[in-house]
PASEBA-1860 file (N, C-alpha, C; in nm, 3 decimals):
! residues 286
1> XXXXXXXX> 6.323/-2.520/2.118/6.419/-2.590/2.032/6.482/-2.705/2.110 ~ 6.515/-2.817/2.037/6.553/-2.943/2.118/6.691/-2.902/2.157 ~ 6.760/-3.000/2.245/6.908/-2.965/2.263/6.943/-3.069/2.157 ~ 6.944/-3.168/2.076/6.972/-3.192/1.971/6.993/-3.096/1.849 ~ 6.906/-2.984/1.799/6.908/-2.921/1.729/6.953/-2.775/1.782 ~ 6.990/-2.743/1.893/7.106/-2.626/1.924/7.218/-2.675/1.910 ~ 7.206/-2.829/1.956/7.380/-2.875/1.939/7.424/-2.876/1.806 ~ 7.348/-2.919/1.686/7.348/-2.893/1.525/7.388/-2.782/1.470
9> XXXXXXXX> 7.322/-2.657/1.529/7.354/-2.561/1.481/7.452/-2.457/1.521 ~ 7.521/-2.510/1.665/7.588/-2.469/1.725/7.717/-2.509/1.620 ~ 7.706/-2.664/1.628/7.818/-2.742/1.517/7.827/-2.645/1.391 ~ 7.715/-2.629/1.329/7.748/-2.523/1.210/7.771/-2.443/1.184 ~ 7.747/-2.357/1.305/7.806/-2.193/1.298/7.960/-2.195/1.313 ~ 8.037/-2.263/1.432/8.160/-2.310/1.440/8.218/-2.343/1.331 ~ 8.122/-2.445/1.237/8.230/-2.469/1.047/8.222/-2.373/0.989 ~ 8.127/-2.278/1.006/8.142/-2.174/0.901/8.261/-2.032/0.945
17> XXXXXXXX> 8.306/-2.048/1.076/8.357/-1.973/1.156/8.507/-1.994/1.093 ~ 8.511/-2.171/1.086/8.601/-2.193/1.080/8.677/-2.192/0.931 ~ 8.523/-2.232/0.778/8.578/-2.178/0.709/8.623/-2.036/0.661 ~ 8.625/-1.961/0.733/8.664/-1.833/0.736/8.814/-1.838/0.745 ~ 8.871/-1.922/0.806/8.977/-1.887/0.885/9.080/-2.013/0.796 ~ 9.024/-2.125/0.781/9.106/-2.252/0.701/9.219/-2.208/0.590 ~ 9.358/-2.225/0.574/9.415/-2.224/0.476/9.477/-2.102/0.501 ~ 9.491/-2.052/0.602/9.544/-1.895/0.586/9.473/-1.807/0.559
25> XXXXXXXX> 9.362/-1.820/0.452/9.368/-1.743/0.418/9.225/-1.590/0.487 ~ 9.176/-1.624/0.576/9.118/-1.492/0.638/9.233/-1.376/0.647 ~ 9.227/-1.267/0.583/9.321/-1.193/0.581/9.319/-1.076/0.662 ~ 9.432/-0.997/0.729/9.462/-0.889/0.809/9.367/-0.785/0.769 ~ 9.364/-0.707/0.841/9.255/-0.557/0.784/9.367/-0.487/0.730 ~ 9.371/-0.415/0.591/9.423/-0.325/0.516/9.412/-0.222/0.609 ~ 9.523/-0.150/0.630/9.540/-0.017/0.669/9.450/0.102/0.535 ~ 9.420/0.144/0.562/9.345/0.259/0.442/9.474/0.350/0.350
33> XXXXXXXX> 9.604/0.333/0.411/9.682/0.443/0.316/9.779/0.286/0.212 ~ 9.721/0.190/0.253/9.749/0.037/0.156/9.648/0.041/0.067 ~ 9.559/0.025/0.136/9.458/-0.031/0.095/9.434/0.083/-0.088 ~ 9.424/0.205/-0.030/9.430/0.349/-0.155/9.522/0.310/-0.268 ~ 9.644/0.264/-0.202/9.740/0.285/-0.329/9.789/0.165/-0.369 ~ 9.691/0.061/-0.315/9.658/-0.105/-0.434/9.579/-0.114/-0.530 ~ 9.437/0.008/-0.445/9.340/-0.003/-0.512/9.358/0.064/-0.642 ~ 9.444/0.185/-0.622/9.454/0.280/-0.726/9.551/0.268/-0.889
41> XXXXXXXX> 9.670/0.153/-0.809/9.691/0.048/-0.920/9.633/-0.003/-0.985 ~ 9.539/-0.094/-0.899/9.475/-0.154/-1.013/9.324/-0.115/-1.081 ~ 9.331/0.026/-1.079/9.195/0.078/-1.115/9.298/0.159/-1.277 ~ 9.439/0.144/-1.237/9.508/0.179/-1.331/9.498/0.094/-1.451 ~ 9.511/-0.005/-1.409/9.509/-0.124/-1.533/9.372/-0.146/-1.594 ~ 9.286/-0.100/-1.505/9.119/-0.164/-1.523/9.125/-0.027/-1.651 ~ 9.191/0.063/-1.668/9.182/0.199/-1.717/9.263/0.130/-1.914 ~ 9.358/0.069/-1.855/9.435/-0.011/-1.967/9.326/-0.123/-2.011
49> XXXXXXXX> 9.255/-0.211/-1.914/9.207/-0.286/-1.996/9.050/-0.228/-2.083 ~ 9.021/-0.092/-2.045/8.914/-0.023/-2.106/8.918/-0.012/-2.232 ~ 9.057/0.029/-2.256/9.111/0.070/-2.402/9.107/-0.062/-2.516 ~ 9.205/-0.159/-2.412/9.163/-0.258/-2.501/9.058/-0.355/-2.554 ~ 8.969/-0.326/-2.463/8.791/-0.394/-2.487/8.728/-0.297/-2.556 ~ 8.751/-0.133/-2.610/8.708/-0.064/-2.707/8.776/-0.094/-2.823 ~ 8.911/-0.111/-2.862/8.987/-0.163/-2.954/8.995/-0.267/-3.009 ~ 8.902/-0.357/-2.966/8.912/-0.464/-2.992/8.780/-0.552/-2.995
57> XXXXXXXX> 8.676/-0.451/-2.959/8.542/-0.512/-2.986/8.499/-0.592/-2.866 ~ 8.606/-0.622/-2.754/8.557/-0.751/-2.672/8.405/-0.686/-2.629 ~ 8.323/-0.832/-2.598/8.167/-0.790/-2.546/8.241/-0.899/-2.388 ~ 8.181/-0.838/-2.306/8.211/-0.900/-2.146/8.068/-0.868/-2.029 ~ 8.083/-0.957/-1.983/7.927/-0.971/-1.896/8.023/-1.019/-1.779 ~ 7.957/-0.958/-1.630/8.050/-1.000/-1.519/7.924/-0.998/-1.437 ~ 7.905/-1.080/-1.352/7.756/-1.111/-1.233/7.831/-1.135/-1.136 ~ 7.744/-0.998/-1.051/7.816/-0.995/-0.934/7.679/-1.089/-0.844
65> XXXXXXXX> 7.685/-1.174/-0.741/7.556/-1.274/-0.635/7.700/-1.264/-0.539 ~ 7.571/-1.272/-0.411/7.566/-1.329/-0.291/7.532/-1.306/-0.188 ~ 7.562/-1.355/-0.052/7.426/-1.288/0.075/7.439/-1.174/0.036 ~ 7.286/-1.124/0.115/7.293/-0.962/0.128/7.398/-0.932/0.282 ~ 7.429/-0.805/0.225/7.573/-0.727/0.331/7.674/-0.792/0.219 ~ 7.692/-0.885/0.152/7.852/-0.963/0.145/7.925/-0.849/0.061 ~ 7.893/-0.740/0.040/7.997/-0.643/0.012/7.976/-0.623/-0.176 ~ 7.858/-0.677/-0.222/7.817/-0.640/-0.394/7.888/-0.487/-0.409
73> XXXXXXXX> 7.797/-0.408/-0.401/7.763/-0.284/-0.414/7.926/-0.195/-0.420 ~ 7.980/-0.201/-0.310/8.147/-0.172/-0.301/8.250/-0.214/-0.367 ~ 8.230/-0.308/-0.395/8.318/-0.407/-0.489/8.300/-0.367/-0.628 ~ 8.156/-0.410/-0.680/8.137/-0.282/-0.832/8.141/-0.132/-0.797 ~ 8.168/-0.040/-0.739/8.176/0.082/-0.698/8.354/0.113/-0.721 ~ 8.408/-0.014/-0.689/8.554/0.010/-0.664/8.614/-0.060/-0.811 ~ 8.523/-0.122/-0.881/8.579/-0.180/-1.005/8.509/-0.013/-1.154 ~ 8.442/0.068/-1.080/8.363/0.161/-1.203/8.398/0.281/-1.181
81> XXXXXXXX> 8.449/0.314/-1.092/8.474/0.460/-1.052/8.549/0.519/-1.089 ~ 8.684/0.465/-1.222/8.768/0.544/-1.259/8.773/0.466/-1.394 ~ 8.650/0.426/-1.448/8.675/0.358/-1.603/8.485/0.479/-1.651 ~ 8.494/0.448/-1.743/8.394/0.520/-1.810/8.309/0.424/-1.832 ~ 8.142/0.497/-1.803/8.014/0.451/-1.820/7.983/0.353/-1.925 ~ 8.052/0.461/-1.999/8.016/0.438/-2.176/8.084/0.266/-2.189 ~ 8.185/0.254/-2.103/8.230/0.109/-2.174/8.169/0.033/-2.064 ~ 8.173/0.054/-1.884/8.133/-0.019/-1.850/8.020/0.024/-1.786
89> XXXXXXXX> 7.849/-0.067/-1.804/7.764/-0.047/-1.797/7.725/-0.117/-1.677 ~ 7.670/-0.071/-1.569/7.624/-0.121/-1.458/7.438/-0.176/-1.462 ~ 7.434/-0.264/-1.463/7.290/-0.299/-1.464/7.249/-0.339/-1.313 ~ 7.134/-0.300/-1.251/7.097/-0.360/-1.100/6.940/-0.299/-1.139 ~ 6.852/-0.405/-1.180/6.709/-0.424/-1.224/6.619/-0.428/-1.108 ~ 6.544/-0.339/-1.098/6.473/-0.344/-0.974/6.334/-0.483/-0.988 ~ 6.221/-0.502/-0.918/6.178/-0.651/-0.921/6.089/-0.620/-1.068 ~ 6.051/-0.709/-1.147/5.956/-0.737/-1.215/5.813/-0.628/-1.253
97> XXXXXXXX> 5.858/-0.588/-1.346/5.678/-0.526/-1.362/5.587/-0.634/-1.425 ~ 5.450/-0.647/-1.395/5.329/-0.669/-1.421/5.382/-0.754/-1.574 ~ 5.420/-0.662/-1.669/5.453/-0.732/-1.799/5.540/-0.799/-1.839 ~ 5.661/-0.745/-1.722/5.818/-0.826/-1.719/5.754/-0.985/-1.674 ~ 5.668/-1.005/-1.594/5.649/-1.112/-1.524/5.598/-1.229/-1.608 ~ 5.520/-1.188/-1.737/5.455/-1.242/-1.815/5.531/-1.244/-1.946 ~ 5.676/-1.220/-1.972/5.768/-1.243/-2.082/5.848/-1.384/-2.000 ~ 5.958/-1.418/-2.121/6.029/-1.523/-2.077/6.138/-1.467/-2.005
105> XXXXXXXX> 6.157/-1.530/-1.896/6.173/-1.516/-1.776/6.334/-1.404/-1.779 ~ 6.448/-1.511/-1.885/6.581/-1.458/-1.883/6.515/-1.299/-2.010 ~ 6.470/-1.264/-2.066/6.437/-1.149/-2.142/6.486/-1.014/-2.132 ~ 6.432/-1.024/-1.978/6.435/-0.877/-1.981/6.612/-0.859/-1.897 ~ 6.666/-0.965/-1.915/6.847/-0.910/-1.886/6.837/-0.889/-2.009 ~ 6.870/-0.989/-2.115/6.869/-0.974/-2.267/6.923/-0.871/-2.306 ~ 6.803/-0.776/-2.287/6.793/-0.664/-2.352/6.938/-0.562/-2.286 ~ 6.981/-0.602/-2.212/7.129/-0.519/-2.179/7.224/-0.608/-2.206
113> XXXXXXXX> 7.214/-0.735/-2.235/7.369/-0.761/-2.289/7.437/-0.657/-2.357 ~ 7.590/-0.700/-2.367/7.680/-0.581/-2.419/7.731/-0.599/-2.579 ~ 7.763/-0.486/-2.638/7.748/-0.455/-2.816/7.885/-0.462/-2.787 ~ 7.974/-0.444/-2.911/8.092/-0.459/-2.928/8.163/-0.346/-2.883 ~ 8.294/-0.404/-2.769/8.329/-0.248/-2.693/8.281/-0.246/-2.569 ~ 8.219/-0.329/-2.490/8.126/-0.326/-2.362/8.186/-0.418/-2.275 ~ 8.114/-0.352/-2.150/8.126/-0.429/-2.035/8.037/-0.452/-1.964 ~ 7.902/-0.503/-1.896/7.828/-0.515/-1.869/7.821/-0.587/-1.724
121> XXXXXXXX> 7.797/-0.485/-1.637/7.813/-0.551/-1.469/7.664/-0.558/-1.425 ~ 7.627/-0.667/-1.408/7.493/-0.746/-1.324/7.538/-0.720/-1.191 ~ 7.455/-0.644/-1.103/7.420/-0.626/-0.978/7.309/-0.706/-0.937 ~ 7.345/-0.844/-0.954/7.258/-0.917/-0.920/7.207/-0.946/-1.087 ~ 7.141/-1.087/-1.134/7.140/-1.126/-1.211/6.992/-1.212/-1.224 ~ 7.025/-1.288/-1.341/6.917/-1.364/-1.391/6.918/-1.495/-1.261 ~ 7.009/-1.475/-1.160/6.990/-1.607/-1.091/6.961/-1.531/-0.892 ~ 6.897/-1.431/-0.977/6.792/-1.413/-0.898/6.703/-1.538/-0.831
129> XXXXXXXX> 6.649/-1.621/-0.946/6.620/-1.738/-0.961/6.614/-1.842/-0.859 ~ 6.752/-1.833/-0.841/6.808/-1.927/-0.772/6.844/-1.927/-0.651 ~ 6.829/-1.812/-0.591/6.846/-1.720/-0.468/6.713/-1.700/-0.399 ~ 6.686/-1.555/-0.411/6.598/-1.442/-0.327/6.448/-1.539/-0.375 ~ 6.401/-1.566/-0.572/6.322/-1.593/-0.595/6.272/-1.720/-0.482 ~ 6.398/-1.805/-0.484/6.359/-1.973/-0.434/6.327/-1.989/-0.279 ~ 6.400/-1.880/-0.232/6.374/-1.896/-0.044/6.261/-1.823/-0.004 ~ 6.206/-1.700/-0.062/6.093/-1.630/-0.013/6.007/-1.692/-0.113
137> XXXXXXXX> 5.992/-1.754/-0.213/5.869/-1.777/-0.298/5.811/-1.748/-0.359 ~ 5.936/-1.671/-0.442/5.857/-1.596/-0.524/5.894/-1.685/-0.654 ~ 5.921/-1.752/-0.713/5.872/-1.888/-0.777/5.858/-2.018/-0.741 ~ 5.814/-2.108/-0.817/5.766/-2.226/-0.774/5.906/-2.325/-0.767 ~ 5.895/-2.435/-0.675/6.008/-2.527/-0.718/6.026/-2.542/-0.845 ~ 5.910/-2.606/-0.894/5.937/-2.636/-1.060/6.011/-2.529/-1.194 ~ 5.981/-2.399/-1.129/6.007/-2.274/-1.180/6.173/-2.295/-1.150 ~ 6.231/-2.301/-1.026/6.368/-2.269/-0.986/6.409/-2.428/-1.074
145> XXXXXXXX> 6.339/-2.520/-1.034/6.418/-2.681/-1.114/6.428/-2.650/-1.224 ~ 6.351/-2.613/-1.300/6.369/-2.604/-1.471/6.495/-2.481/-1.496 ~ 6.452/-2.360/-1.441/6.580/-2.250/-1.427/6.707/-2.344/-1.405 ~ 6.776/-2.394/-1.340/6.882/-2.471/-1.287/6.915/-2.545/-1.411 ~ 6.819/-2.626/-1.467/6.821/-2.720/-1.602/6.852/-2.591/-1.701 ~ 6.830/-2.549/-1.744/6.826/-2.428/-1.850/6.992/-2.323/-1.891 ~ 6.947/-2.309/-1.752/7.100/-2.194/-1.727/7.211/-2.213/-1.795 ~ 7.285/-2.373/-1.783/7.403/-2.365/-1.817/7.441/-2.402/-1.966
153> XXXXXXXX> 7.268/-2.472/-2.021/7.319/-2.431/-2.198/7.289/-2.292/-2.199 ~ 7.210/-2.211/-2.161/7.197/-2.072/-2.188/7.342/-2.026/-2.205 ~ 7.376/-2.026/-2.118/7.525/-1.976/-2.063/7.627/-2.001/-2.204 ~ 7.606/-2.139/-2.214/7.693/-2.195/-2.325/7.729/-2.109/-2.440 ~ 7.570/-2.108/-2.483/7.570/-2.040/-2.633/7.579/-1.917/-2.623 ~ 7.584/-1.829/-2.518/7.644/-1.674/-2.482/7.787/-1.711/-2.496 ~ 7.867/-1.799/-2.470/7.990/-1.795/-2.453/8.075/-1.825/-2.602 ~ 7.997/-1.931/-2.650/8.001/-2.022/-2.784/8.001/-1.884/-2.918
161> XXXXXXXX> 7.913/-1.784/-2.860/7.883/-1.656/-2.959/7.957/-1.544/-2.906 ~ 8.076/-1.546/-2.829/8.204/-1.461/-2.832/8.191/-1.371/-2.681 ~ 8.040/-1.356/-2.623/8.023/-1.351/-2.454/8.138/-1.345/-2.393 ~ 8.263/-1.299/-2.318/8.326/-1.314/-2.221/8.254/-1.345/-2.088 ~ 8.183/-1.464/-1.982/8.129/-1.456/-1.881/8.179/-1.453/-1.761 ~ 8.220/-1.389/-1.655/8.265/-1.453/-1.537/8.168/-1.423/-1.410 ~ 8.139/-1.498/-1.334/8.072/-1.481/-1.214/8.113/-1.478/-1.137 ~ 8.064/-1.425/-1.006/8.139/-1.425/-0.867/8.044/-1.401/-0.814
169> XXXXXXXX> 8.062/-1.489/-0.659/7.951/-1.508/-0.609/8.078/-1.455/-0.479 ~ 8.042/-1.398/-0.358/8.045/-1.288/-0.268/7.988/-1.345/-0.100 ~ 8.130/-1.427/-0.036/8.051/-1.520/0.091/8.112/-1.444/0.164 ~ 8.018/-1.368/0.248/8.053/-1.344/0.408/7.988/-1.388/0.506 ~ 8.081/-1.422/0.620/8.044/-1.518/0.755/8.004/-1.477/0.819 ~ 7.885/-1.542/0.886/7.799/-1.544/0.974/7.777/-1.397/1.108 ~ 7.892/-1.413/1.148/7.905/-1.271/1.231/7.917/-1.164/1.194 ~ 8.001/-1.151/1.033/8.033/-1.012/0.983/7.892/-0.955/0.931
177> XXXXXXXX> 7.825/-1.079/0.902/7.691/-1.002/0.824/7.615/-0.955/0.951 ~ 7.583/-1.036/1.064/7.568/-1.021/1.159/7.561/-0.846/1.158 ~ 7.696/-0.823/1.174/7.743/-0.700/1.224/7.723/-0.579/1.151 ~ 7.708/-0.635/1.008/7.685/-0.547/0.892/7.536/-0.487/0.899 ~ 7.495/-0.585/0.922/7.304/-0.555/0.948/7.315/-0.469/1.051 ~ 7.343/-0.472/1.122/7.333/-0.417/1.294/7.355/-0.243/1.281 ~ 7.545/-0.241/1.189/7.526/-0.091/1.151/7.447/-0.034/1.036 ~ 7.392/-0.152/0.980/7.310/-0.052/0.923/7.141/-0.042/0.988
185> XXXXXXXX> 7.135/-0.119/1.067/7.021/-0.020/1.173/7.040/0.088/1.232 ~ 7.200/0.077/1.288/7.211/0.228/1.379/7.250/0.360/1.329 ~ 7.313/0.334/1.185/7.408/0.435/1.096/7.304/0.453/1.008 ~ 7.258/0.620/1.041/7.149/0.712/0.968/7.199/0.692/0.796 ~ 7.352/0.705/0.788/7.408/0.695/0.602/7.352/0.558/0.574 ~ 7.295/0.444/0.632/7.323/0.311/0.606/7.200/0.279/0.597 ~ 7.061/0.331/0.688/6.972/0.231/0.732/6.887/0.257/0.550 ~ 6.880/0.336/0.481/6.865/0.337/0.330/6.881/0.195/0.244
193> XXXXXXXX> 6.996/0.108/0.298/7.030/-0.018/0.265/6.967/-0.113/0.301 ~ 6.908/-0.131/0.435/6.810/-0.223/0.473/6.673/-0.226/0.451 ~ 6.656/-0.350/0.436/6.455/-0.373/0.356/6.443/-0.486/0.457 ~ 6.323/-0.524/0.435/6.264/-0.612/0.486/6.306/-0.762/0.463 ~ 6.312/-0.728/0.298/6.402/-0.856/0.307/6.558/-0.893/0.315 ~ 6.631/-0.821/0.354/6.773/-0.812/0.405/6.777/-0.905/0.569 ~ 6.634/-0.880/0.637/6.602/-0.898/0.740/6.580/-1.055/0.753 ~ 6.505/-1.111/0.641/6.450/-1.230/0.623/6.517/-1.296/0.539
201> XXXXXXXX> 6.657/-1.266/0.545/6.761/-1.332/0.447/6.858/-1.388/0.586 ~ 6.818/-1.241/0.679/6.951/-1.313/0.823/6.878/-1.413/0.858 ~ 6.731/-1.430/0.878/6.657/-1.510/0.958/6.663/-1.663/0.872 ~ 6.665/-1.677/0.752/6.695/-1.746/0.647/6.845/-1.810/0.627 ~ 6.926/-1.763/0.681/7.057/-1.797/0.653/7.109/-1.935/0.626 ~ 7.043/-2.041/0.666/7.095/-2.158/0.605/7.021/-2.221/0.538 ~ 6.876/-2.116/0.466/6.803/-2.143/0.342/6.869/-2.115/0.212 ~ 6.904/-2.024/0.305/7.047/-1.919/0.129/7.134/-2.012/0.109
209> XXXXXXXX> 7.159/-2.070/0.223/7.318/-2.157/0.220/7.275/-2.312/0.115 ~ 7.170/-2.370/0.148/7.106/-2.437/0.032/7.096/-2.425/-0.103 ~ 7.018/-2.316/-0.112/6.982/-2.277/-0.233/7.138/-2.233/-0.289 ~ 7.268/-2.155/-0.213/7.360/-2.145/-0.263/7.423/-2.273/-0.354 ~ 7.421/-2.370/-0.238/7.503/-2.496/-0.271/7.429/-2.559/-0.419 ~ 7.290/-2.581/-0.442/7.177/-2.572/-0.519/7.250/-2.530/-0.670 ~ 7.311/-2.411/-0.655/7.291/-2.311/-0.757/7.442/-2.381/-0.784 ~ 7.520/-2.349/-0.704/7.659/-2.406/-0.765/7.689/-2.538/-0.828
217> XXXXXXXX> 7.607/-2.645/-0.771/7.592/-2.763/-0.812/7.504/-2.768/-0.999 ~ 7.460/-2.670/-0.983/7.390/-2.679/-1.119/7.451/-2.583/-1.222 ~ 7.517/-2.521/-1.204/7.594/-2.394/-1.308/7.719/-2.355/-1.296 ~ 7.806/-2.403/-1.220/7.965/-2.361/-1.212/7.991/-2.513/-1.303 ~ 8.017/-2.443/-1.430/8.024/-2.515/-1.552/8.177/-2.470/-1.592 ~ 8.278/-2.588/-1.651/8.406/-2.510/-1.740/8.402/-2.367/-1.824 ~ 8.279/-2.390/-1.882/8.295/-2.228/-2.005/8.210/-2.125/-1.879 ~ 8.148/-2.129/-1.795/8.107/-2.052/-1.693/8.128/-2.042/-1.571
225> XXXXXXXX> 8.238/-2.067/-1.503/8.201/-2.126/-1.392/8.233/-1.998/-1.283 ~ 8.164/-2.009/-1.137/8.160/-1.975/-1.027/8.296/-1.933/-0.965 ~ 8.348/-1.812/-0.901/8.449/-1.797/-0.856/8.369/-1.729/-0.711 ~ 8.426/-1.791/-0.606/8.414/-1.720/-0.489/8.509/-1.603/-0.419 ~ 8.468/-1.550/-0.350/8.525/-1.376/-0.345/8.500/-1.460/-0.145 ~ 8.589/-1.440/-0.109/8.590/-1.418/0.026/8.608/-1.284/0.120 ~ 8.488/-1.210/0.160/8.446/-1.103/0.172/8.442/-1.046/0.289 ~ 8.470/-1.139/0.432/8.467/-1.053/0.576/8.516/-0.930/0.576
233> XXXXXXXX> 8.670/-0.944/0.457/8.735/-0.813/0.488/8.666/-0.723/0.356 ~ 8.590/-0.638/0.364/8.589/-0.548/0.237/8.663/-0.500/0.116 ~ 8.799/-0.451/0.197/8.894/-0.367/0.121/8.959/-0.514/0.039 ~ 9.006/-0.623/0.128/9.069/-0.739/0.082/8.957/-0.814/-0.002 ~ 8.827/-0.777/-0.031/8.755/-0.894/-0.158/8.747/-0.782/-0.228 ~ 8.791/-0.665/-0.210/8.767/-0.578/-0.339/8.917/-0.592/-0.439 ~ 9.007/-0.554/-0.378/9.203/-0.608/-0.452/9.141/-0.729/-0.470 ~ 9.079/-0.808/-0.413/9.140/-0.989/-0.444/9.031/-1.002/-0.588
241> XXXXXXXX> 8.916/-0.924/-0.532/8.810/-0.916/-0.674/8.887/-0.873/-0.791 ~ 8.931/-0.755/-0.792/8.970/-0.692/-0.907/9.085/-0.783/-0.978 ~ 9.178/-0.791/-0.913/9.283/-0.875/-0.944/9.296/-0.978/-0.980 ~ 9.147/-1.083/-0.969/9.148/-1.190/-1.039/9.058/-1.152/-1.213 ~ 8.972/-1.043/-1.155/8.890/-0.983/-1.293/9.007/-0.952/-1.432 ~ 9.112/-0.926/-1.376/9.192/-0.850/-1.469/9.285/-0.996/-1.515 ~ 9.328/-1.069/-1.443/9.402/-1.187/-1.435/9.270/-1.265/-1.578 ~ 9.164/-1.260/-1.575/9.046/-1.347/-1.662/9.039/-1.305/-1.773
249> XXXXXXXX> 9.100/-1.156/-1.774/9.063/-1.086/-1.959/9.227/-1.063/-1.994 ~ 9.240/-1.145/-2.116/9.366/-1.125/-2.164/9.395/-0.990/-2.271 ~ 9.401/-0.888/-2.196/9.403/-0.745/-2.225/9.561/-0.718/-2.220 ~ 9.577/-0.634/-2.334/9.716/-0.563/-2.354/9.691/-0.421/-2.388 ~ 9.822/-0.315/-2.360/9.770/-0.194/-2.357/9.789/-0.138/-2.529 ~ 9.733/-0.082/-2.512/9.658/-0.026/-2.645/9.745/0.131/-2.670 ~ 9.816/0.111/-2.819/9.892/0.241/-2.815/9.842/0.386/-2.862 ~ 9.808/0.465/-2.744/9.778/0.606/-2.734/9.842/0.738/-2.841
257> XXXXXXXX> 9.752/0.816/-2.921/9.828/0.915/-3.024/9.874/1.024/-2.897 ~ 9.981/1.071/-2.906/10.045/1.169/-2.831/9.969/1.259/-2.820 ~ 9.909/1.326/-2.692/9.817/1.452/-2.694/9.932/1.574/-2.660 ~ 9.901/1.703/-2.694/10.010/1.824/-2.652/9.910/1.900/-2.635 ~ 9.878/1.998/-2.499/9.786/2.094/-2.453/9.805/2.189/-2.538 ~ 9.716/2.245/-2.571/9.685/2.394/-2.630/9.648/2.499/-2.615 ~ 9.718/2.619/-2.601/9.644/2.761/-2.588/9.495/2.771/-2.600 ~ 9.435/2.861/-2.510/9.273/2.901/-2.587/9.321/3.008/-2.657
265> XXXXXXXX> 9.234/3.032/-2.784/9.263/3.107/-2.882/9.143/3.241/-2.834 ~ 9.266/3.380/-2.856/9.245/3.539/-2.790/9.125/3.625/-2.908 ~ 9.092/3.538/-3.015/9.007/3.575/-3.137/8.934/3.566/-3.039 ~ 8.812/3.707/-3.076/8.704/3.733/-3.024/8.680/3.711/-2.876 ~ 8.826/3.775/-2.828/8.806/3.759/-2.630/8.697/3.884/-2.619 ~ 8.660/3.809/-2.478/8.603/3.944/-2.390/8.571/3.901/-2.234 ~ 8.567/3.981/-2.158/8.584/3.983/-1.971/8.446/3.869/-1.937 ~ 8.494/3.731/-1.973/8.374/3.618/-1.974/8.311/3.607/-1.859
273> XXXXXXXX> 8.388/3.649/-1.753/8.341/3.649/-1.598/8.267/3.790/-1.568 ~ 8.304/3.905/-1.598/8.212/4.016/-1.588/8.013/3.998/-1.604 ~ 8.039/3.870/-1.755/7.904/3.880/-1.763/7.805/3.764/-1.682 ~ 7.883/3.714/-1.604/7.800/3.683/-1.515/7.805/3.690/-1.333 ~ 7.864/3.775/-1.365/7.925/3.841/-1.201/7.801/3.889/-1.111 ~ 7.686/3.905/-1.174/7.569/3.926/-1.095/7.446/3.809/-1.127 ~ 7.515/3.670/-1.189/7.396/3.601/-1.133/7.378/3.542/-1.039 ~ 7.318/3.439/-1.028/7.309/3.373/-0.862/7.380/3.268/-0.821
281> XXXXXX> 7.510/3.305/-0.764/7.595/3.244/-0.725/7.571/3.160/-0.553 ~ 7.560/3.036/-0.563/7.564/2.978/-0.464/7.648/3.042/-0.331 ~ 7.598/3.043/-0.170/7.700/3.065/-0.088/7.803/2.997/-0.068 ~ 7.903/3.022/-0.027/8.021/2.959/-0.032/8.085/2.924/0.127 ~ 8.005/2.822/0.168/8.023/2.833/0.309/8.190/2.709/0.352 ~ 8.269/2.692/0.241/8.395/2.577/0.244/8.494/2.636/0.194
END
């Protein structure tokens, strides 16, 4: 490598270091007994705004993009875990079959947009495209140029036909991913997470950063546009995630019929545990 082009990239790792840090805003590490009872607030409201997107018919689509490690997976984990399936639907499409490949291209999301009452979370999306597809090759330029052209009337007339859209795209810096990769080589719970191409995304890193800039330049549109999630800290892009998610849907709480617990009724008792006191009960080693 020339010393011209270490000195280049030396320069770039330093800006990206540095946008990490610009404006204040790289934030402190959450203590975990904070971090629980922010999160648990606002998984409270995400619980309020459930009610009112069943009550009210809203249809909502939310796409989660960005490097691999930047913290996807946790972030929807921490936005679904205390709202119900039934309203919010997690989609994460594994690659293309044989026949998927040979339909039109946006199709097979299609078919999970959300019915009235829904929520619909993309683990990764139709801009696949614009990403993973465009740096490893798995379409053609012309394929990703025309995608780019396409997208943001697509987008339109999802939105134009009552769609709630918001995106978020998920940037973590250079070292944290770094570091993220690393435990998940050494951490037996983790190495499940790494592929081959997780590998050739680090080696790639300022191909992504292209194709990022690429993608934003062509689709962070007024009725759609791009929100970035600043992600080194986990716990802090998951509150800062949620909190702007809830800040985007103008949700009010929805008034509940009074429930009062009830007796089980003693008609037709009998010793319910006797009759199965000799089947095969697991050991109880906790």
């Amino acid at each position: 490598m020339s010393k011209s082009k270490r000195k280049s990239d030396s320069k770039a790792d330093r800006s990206s270091e540095t946008m990490q840090k610009e404006d204040g805003n790289s934030p402190s590490k959450l203590k975990r007994k904070e971090y629980d009872e922010e999160l648990r607030a606002l998984q409270a409201k995400l619980c309020v705004m459930q009610d009112w997107v069943k009550a009210t018919g809203q249809r909502i689509i939310i796409i989660f993009e960005g490097r691999d490690a930047a913290g996807k997976g946790g972030t929807i984990k921490a936005i679904t875990e205390r709202v119900s399936p039934r309203v919010f639907r997690l989609v994460a499409l594994p690659a293309p079959s044989d026949r998927e490949k040979s339909q039109l291209y946006l199709q097979r999301y299609m078919q999970h947009f959300p019915a009235a009452g829904e929520v619909v979370i993309f683990d990764r999306s139709w801009y696949n495209r614009a990403g993973v597809e465009y740096v490893l090759g798995f379409c053609t330029k012309e394929q990703h140029r025309r995608f780019l052209e396409l997208c943001p009337p697509f987008e339109k007339v999802l939105v134009e036909n009552g769609i709630q859209l918001i995106k978020y795209w998920l940037e973590v810096g250079n070292k944290e991913q770094k570091r993220r990769f690393e435990a998940r080589i050494e951490d037996p719970l983790r190495q499940w997470k790494l592929s081959p191409t997780d590998l050739e995304s680090r080696r790639r890193w300022y191909d992504y950063s292209r194709a990022r800039d690429l993608m934003l330049q062509a689709t962070d549109k007024n009725w759609a546009p791009w929100y970035i999630v600043r992600s080194d800290s986990k716990r802090s892009a998951r509150l800062n995630c949620i909190t702007h998610l809830l800040s985007c849907i103008p949700y009010k709480p929805v008034k509940r019929p009074k429930v009062k617990m009830i007796g089980r009724s003693k008609k037709r008792a009998f010793d319910d545990i006797a009759s199965i006191r000799t089947r095969h009960w697991i050991p109880e080693k906790y």
